[in-house]
C-alpha positions in Angstrom: 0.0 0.0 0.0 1.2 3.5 -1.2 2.5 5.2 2.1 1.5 9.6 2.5 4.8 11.3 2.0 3.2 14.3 4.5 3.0 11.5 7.0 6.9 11.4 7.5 9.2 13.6 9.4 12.1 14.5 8.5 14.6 11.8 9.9 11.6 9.4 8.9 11.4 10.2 5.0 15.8 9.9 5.2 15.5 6.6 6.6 12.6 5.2 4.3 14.9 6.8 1.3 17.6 5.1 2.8 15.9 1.8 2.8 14.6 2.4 -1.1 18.6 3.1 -1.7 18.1 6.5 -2.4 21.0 8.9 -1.0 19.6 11.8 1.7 20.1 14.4 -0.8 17.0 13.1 -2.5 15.3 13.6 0.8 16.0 17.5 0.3 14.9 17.2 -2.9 11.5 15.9 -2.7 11.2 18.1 0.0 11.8 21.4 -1.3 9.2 20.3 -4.3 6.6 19.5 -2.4 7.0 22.4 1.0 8.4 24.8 -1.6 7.4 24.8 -5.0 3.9 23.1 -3.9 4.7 20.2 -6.9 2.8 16.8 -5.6 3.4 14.6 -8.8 6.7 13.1 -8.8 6.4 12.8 -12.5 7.2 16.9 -12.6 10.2 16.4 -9.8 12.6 17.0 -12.9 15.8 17.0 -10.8 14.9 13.5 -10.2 16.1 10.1 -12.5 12.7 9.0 -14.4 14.0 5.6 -12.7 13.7 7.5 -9.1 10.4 8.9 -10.0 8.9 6.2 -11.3 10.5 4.2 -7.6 8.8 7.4 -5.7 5.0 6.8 -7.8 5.0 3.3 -6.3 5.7 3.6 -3.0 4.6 6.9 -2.3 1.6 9.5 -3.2 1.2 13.5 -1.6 -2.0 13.4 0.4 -3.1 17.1 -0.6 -6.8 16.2 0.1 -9.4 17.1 -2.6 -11.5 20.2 -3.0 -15.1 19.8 -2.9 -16.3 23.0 -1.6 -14.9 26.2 -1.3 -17.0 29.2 0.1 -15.3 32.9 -0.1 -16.5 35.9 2.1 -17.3 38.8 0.1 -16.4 41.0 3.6 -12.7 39.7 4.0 -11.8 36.9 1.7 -12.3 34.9 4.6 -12.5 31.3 2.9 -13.8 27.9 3.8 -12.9 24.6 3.1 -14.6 21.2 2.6 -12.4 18.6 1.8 -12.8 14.9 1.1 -10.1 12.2 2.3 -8.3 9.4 0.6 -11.3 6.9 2.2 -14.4 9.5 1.5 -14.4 11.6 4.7 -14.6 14.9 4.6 -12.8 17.7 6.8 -13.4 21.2 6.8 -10.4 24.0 7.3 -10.7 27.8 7.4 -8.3 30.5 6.2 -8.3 34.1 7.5 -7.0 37.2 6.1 -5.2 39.5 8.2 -2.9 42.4 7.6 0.3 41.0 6.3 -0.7 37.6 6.9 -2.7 34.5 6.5 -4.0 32.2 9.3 -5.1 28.3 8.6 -8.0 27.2 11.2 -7.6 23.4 10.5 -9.0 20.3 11.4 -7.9 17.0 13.6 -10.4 14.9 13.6 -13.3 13.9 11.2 -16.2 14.7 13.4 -15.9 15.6 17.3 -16.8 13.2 20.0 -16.7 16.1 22.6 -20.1 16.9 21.0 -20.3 20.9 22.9 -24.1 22.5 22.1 -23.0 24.9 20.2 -20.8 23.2 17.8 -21.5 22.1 14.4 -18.7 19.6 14.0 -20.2 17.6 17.2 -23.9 17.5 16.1 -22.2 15.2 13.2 -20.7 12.5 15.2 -17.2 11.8 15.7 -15.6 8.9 13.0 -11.4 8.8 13.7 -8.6 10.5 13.8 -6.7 12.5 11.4 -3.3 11.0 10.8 -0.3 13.9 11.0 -0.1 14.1 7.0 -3.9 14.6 6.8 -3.2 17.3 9.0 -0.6 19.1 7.2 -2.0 18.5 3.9 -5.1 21.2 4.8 -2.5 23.5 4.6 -1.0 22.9 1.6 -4.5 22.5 0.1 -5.5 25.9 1.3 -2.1 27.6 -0.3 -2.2 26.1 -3.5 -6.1 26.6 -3.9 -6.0 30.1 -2.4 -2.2 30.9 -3.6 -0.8 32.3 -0.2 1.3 31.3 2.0 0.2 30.5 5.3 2.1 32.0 8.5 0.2 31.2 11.3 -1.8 28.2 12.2 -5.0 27.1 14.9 -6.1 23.7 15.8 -9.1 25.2 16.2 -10.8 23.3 13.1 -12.9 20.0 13.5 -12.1 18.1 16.5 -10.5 17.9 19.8 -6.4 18.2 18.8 -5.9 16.7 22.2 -7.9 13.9 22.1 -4.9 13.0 18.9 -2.2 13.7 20.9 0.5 12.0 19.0 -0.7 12.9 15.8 -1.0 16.2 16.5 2.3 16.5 17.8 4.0 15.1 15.2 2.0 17.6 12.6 3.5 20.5 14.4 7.2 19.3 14.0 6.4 18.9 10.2 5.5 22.4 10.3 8.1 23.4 12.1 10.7 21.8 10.4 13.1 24.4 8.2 12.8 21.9 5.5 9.1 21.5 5.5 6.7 24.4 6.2 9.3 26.4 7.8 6.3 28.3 10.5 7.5 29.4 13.9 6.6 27.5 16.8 5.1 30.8 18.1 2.8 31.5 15.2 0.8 28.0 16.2 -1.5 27.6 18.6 -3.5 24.6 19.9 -7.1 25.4 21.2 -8.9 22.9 23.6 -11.9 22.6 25.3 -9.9 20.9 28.4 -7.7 17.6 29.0 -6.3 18.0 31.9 -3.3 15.9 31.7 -2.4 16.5 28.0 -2.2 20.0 28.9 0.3 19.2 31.3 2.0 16.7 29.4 2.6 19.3 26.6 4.1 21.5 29.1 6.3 18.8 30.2 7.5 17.5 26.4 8.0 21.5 25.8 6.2 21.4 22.6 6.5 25.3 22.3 3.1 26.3 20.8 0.7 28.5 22.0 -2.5 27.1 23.7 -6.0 28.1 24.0 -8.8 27.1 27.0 -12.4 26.8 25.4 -13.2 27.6 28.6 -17.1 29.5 27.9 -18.7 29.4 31.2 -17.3 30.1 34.7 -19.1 27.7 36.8 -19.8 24.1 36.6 -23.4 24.1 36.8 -23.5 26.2 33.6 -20.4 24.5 31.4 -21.8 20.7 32.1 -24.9 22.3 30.1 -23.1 23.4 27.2 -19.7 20.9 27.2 -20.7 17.4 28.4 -16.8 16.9 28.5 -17.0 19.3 31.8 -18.8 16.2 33.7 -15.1 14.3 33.6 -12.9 17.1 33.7 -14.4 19.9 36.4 -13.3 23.6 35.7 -11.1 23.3 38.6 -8.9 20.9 37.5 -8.8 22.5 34.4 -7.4 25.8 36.2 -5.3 23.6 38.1 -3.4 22.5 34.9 -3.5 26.0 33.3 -1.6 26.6 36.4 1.0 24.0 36.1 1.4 24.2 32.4 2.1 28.6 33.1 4.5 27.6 35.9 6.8 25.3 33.4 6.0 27.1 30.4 6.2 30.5 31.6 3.5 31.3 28.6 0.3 33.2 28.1 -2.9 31.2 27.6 -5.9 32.4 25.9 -9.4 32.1 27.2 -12.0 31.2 24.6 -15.3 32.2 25.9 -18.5 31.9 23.9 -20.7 34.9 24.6 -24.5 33.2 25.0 -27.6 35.5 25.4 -29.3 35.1 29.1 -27.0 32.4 29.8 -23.5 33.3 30.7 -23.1 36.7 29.9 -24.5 38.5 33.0 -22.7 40.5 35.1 -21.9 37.6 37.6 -20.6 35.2 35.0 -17.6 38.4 34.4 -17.0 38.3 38.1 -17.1 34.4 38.5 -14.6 34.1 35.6 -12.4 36.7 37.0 -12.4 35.2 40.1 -11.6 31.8 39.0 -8.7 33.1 36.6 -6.7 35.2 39.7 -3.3 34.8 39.4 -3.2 33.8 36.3 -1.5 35.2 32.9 -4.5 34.9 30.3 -5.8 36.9 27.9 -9.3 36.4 27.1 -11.0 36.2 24.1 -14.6 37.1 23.6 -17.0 35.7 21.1 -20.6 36.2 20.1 -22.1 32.6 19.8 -22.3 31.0 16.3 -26.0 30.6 15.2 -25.7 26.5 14.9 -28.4 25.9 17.8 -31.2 27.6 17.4 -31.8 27.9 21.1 -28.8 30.1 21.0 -28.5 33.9 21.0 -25.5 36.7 20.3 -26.1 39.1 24.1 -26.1 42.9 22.1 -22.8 44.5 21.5 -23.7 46.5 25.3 -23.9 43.5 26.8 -20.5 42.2 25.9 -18.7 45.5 26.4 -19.9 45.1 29.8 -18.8 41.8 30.4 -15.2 43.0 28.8 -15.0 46.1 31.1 -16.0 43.9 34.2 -12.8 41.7 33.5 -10.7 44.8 33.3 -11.5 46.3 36.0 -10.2 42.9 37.9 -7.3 43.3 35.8 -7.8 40.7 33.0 -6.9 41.6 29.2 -9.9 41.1 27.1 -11.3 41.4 23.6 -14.0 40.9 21.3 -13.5 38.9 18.8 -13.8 40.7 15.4 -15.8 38.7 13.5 -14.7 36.9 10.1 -16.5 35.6 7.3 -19.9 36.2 8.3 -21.1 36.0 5.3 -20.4 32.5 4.5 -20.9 29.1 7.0 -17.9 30.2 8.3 -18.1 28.1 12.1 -16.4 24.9 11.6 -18.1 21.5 10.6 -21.5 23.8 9.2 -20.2 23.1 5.7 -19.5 19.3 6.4 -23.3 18.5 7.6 -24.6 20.3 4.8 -22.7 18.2 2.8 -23.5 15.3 4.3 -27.5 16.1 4.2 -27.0 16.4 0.6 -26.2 12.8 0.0 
C-alpha cells in the first residue's frame, strides 16, 4: 500500500529513502518540491532520475486532500474549506485574512466526539482521527487553492487536537521543520476545550506552541450544560493545569469564551470568571455565539462590552472577537453537515 509522504518527518522520510537506496540528498529534494514549489506529482520532480520517479510513484503519493467545496466571504476573503479524504471523509479548514498575513484554522479529527451544544462539528458525530499528514496536507490545500502562503496556524478546526495527541504532535514538528513548512513554533497555537493531563504533558514535552482554553462558562453548573466533556474534567482541574502548564512554560494562555444570550453573559458570570482566573497570565477572548443551535443567542454589543470592562476592571486583558466571514458558514463543521444532508 502506497504510504502519504506528509506523513513522515524528517529523519523518517531519510530513513525510508535510505531503505529504497536512495541517497539523503533526494530527501532535500522531494522536499523542497513539495513544501516549496507546492509540486505533488513526482512525475514533474525534474531534478529526479525517471527511474527514481517512477521508484517514488509506487511507493509513495502527496496526500493534498481534494476540494469539494470552497466558500469565499465577500467582507474579508475569509474562505472555507470542505475537503474529502483518501477513504471518502470529509474535513473542513478555514483561512483568515489579516494584515500581512494568513492564518489556517484546521481540522484534527473527522467529526468531534466532545459533542459541545453549540458546535457544528459535534452535532455530526465523531468517525477517527486524522493522521499527522492529513493534517498538514489542509495546509498545503489551502495555499495552492488560495495561492498564499500561510504564516500562522489554529487547531481550532474540526475536533478535539488533544484527544490525537500523537498525531497532533508530530503535525506541528512537520510544520516546524526548516525543510518542510518552515512556521514558527510561536505563530501556532492549539485550542482545547480541556484535557487535563495532556495540557500538562505538553508543558512537560515542551512542545512550544501556544494554547487556547475553550473555557465559555465560569461555573460548573453552567459549562456541564453546554460541554458534556466538563462532567469528567471539572473547571477546577482544568485551572489547576493551566496553572501548572504557566509555571513550566512561563506562557500566556488564551481564554476562549462563547458569549451566550441570558446564559453566561451576565454581570456575575464576568465576576465568577475573574475570580476563578486570579493569578493567572490569560488573555481572554470574547465571542458572540455561532448561530448552529437555534436555542442560541448573540447578548447585544452593550452586553459584551460590559462583560469585557467587568474583566478589566479585575485586571484581566480582554477582547471581542472581530468577526470573520460572516457571510459565509464560516463556524467549523457547518459546511461538512450540509454536505452530508445532501447525499
Amino acid at each position: 500500500m502506497k504510504k502519504n509522504l506528509l506523513d513522515f518527518e524528517y529523519n523518517e522520510l531519510v530513513e525510508y529513502f535510505k531503505n529504497l537506496g536512495l541517497e539523503k540528498y533526494r530527501a532535500d529534494q522531494v522536499l523542497d518540491w513539495v513544501y516549496k514549489k507546492r509540486v505533488f506529482d513526482f512525475e514533474n520532480m525534474t531534478n529526479l532520475s525517471k527511474e527514481h520517479r517512477n521508484l517514488l510513484k509506487e511507493k509513495l503519493f502527496v496526500g493534498v486532500p481534494k476540494l469539494l467545496d470552497m466558500q469565499i466571504s465577500k467582507i474579508d476573503r475569509t474562505t472555507k474549506f470542505l475537503w474529502e479524504l483518501k477513504d471518502g471523509n470529509t474535513i473542513e479548514s478555514v483561512a483568515l485574512f489579516h494584515s500581512g498575513r494568513v492564518t489556517a484554522c484546521i481540522s484534527t479529527q473527522v467529526g468531534c466526539p466532545v459533542k459541545c451544544s453549540f458546535c457544528a462539528t459535534g452535532q455530526s458525530g465523531f468517525v477517527r482521527n486524522l493522521s499527522a499528514g492529513e493534517i498538514v496536507g489542509q495546509i498545503l490545500g489551502i495555499e495552492i487553492n488560495r495561492k498564499v502562503n500561510v504564516g500562522n496556524v489554529v487547531y481550532m478546526g474540526m475536533g478535539e487536537p488533544l484527544l490525537n495527541f500523537d498525531e497532533t504532535l508530530k503535525s506541528i514538528r512537520i510544520l516546524n521543520h526548516k525543510k518542510m513548512l518552515n512556521i514558527s513554533k510561536r505563530r501556532i497555537t492549539i485550542s482545547t476545550v480541556g484535557i487535563p493531563e495532556k495540557i500538562m504533558e505538553l508543558a512537560e514535552k515542551n512542545v512550544g506552541v501556544r494554547l487556547a482554553l475553550s473555557l465559555h462558562a465560569p461555573t460548573n453548573f453552567k459549562r456541564d450544560q453546554i460541554i458534556p466533556l466538563n462532567r469528567k474534567y471539572s473547571i477546577d482541574e482544568l485551572i489547576y493545569s493551566i496553572k501548572k502548564y504557566q509555571e513550566t512554560t512561563g506562557d500566556r494562555v488564551t481564554i476562549e469564551y462563547i458569549l451566550i444570550k441570558e446564559f453566561n453573559d451576565y454581570p456575575e458570570d464576568a465576576e465568577k470568571l475573574a475570580e476563578i482566573l486570579k493569578g493567572l497570565n490569560v488573555f481572554v477572548n470574547l465571542i458572540p455565539v455561532n448561530p448552529v443551535n437555534p436555542d442560541f443567542y448573540r447578548p447585544s454589543h452593550w452586553a459584551m462590552e460590559r462583560f469585557k470592562q467587568i474583566l478589566e476592571r479585575h485586571g484581566i486583558e480582554s477582547e471581542i472577537r472581530v468577526e470573520k466571514g460572516t457571510d459565509i458558514d464560516a463556524a467549523c463543521g457547518q459546511l461538512r453537515r450540509r454536505n452530508l444532508k445532501s447525499k
